[in-house]
C-alpha positions in Angstrom: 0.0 0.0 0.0 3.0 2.9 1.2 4.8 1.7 -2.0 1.6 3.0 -4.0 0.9 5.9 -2.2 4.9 7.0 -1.5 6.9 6.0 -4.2 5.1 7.9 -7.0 6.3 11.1 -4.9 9.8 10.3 -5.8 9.7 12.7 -8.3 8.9 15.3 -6.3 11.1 14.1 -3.4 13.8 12.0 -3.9 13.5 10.5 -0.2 10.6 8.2 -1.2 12.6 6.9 -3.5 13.4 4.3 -1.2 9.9 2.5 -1.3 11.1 1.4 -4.5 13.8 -1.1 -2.9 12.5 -4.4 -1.2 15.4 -4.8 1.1 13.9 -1.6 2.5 10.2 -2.9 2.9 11.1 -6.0 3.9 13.1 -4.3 6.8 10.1 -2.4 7.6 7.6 -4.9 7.0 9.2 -6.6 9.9 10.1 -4.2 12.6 5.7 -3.3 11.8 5.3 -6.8 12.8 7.2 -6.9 15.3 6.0 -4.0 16.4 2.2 -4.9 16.7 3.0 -7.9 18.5 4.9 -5.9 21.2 2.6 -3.1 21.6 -1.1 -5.5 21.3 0.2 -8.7 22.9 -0.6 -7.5 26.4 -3.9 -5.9 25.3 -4.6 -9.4 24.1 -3.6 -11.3 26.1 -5.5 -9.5 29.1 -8.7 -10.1 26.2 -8.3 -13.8 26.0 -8.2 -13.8 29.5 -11.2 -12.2 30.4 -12.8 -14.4 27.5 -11.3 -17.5 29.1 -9.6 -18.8 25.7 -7.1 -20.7 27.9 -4.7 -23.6 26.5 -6.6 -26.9 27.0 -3.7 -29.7 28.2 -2.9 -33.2 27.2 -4.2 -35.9 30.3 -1.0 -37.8 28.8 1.9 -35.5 28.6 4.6 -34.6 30.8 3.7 -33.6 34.7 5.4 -30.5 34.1 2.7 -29.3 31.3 -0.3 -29.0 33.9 0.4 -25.7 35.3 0.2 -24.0 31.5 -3.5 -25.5 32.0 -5.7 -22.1 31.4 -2.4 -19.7 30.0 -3.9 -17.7 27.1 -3.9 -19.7 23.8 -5.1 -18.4 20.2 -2.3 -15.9 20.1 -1.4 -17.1 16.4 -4.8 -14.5 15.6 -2.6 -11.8 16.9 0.6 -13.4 14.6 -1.6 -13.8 11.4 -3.0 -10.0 12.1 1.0 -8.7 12.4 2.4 -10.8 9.1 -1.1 -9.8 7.3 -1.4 -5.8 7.7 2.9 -5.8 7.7 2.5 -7.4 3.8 -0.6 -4.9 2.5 1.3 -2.1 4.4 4.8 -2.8 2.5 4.4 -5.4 -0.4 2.8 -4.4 -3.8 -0.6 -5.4 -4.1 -0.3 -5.6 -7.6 1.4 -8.9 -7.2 -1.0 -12.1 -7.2 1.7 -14.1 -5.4 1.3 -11.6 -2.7 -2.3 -12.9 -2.6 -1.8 -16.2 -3.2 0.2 -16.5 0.0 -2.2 -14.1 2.3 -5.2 -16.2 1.3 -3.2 -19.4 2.3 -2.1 -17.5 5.4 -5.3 -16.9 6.5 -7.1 -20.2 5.3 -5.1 -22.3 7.4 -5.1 -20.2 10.4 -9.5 -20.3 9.5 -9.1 -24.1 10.2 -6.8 -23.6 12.9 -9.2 -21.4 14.8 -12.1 -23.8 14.2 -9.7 -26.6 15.8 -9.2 -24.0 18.6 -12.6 -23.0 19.1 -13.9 -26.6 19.3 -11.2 -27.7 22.2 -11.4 -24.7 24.3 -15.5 -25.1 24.4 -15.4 -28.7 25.0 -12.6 -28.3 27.6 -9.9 -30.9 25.8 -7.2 -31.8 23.5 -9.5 -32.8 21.1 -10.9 -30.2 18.3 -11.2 -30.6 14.8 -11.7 -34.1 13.8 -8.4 -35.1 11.8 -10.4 -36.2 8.8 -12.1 -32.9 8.1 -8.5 -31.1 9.1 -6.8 -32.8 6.5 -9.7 -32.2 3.8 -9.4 -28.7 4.4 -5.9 -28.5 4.4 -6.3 -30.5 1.1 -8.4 -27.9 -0.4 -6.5 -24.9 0.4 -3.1 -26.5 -0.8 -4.8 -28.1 -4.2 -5.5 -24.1 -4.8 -2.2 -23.2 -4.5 -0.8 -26.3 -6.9 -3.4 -25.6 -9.6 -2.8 -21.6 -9.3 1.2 -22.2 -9.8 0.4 -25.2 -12.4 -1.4 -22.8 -14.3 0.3 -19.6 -14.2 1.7 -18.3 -16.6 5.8 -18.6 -16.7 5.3 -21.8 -14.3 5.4 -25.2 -14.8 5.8 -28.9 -13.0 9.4 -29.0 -13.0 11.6 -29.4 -9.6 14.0 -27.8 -8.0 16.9 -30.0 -6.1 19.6 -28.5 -4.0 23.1 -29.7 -4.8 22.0 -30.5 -8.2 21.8 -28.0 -10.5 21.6 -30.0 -13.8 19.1 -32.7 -12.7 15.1 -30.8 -12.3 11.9 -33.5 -13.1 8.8 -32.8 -14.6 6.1 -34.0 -12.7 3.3 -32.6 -15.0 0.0 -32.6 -13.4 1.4 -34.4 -10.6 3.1 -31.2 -9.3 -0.5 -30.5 -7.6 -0.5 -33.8 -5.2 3.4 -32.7 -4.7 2.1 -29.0 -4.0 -0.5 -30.6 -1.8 2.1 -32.6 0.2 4.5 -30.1 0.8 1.9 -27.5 2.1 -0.4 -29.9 4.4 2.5 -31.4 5.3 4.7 -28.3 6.5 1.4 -27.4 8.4 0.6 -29.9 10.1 4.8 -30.5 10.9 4.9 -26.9 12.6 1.3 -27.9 14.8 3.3 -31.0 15.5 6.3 -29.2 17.0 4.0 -26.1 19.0 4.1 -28.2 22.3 7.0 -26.2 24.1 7.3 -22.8 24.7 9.0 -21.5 22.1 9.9 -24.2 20.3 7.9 -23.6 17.2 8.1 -20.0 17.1 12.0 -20.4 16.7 12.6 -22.8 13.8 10.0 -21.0 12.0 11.8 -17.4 12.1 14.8 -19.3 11.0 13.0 -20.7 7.8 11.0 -17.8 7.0 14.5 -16.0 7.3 16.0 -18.3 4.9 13.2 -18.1 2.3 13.3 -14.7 2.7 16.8 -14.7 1.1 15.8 -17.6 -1.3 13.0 -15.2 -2.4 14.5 -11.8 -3.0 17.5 -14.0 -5.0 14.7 -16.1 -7.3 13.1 -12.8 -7.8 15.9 -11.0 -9.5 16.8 -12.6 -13.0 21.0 -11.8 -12.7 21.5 -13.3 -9.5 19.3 -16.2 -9.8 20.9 -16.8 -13.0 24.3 -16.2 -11.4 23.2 -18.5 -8.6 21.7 -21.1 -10.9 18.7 -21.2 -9.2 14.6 -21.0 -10.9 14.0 -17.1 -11.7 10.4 -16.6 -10.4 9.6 -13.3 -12.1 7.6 -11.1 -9.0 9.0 -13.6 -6.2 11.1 -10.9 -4.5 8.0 -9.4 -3.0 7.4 -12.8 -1.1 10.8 -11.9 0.7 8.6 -8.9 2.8 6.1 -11.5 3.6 8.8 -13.9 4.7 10.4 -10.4 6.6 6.6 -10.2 8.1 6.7 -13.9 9.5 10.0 -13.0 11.4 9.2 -9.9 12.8 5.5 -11.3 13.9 7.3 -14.5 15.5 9.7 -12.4 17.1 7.3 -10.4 18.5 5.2 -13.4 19.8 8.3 -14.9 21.6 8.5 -12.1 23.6 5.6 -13.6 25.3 5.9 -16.7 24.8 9.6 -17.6 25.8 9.6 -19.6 29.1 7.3 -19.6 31.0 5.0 -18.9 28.6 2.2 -15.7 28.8 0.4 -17.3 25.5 0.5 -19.6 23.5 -0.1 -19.4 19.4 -2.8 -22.5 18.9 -3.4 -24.5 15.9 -4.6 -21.1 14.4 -0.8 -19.7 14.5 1.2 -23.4 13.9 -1.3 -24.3 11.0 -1.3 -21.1 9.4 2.8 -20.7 9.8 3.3 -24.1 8.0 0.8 -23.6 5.4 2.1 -19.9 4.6 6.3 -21.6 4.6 4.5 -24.6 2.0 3.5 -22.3 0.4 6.2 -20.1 0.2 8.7 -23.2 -1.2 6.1 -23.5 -3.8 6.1 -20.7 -5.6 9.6 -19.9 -5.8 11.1 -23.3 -6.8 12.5 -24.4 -3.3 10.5 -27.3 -2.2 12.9 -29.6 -1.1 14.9 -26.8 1.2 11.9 -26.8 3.2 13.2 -30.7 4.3 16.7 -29.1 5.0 15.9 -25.6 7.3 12.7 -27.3 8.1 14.5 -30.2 9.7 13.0 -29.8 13.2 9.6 -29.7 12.0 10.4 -33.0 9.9 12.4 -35.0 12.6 9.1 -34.1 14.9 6.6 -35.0 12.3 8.6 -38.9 11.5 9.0 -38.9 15.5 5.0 -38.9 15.2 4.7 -40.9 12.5 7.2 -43.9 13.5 6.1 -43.9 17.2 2.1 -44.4 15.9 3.4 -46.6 13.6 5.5 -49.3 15.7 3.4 -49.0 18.1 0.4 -50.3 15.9 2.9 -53.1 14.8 4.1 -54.5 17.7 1.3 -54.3 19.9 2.0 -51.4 22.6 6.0 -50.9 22.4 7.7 -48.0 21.8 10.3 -46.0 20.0 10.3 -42.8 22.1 9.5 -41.8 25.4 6.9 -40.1 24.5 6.1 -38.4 20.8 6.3 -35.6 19.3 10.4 -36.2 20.2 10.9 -32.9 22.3 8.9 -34.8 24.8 11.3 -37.7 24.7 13.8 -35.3 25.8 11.5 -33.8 28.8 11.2 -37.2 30.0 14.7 -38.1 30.0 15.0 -35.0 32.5 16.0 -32.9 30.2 14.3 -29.1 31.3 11.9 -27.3 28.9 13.7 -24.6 28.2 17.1 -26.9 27.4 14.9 -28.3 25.1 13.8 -25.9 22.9 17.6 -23.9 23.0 19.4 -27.0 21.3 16.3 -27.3 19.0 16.8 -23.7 17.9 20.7 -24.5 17.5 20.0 -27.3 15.4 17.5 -24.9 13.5 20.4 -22.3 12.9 23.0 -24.7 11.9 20.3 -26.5 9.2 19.4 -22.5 8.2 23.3 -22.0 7.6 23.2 -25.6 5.4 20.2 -24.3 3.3 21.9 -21.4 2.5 25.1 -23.6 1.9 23.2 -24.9 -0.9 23.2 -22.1 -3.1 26.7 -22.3 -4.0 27.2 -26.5 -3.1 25.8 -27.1 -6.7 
């Protein structure tokens, strides 16, 4: 919006010349979001209080999780608010990819607040039923495929880091690819929000990466340079990106340990979707696997415990699943927890960068 309003001024004043670079907005685009979640988050949290929209705790987890029983949950509405108004305040909203990611932002954070809604009013850990979660989830990813299947200058080919010669077709395929990529980056992040902290972290760290990976597939020489997929328009994603880190930011300054909210399925689901679909558009869906790690090795920790479980009749893998409670029960404390997963997160950030030259 202040890029259409400011930068026509240039002429007159060659100050507003700078709304024409997106390093600048995507600088600004994040301090806003950080910004609103610093100066709102008490407001709202006092709000969810009074309203008594209070994290609903797992009978089965750790002992230690019973005393966030009640803290303030739902504060991803407060994140989706931040990384939404940051975008229309400093993207161009000329740019459909712009929109393409605000509706998916806000589409998963809609099922995400149904989830919510339904836990918190039944007073348990159970909400949305999984089927329905996953049908919508479909739905809102299958737009996102077919919208990049059939835009122009887009197509079903792949991007692989650390090959640069070697990119598949998949054809019509590339929607149930899109699909998996985006439902599953959502539902890894949900997977991962059971510490304080813990998903807010990792997900700055992506969102930072793609942030880079964005402005770079955006401008033709250096993604030629770089050998990676031009996306013509892409470098505006990078503010959105720069809106997902401030707004986390911002929510961790409530929400580090111990926690004064929490972001619900309506923050984890809408983060995942929004970084699905972010690794869509510009070509970079396998990085996701690389500075997503943490959400990945959480989601299989999930997937392998249900599954042994199933097949040898009660035994398990882990402790306890998702893995960061493995750790909690092998003494390790909550807030040691969630500091080596954000190390980890860093060090797989600085290897998705890596990529772009280890071709």
């Amino acid at each position: 919006m202040l890029y259409h309003l400011l930068y026509p001024l240039h002429t007159t004043f060659i100050g507003f010349n700078v709304f024409r670079y997106i390093t600048f907005r995507c600088i600004c685009g994040a301090i806003t979001a950080f910004l609103i979640m610093y100066v709102f988050g008490p407001a709202f949290i006092r709000a969810m209080k009074r309203l008594q929209i209070g994290q609903v705790v797992r009978d089965d987890g750790p002992e230690t999780h019973l005393v966030k029983q009640g803290v303030p949950t739902m504060g991803g509405l407060l994140i989706l608010i931040a990384i939404s108004l940051s975008t229309l305040l400093w993207a161009r909203l000329d740019s459909d990819l712009v929109w393409l990611l605000q509706f998916t932002l806000l589409f998963y954070g809609l099922i995400g607040a149904i989830d919510d809604y339904r836990k918190i009013s039944r007073k348990n850990s159970k909400g949305l039923s999984a089927r329905w979660k996953m049908v919508l989830q479909i739905v809102g990813a299958s737009v996102v495929g077919l919208y990049i299947l059939l835009h122009p200058g887009f197509d079903g080919h792949l991007s692989l880091p650390f090959l640069k010669n070697i990119n598949p077709d998949l054809g019509w395929f590339y929607v149930i690819f899109a699909i998996i990529v985006i439902v599953g980056a959502s539902n890894a992040v949900n997977l991962t929000d059971g510490l304080d902290g813990l998903a807010a972290g990792p997900t700055i760290i992506a969102a930072a990466v793609y942030l880079v990976f964005s402005y770079l597939a955006g401008h033709l020489v250096l993604a030629q340079y770089l050998q990676i997929p031009y996306v013509p328009g892409s470098g505006e994603l990078a503010i959105f990106c720069g809106a997902i880190v401030g707004a986390c930011l911002g929510f961790l300054w409530y929400n580090a340990y111990p926690a004064q909210m929490f972001m619900g399925d309506v923050g984890s689901l809408a983060l995942g979707g929004a970084l699905g679909a972010v690794a869509i558009i510009i070509k970079q869906e396998f990085l996701l696997a690389i500075v997503g790690g943490i959400f990945v090795l959480e989601a299989l920790s999930v997937i392998m415990q249900v599954g042994y479980f199933k097949m040898t009749h009660g035994r398990r893998i882990f402790l306890m699943a998702p893995f960061h409670h493995h750790f909690e029960k092998k003494g390790w404390h909550e807030s040691k927890v969630v500091v080596r997963f954000w190390i980890v997160s860093i060090l797989l950030g600085l290897l998705a960068i890596a990529t772009l030259k280890l071709r």
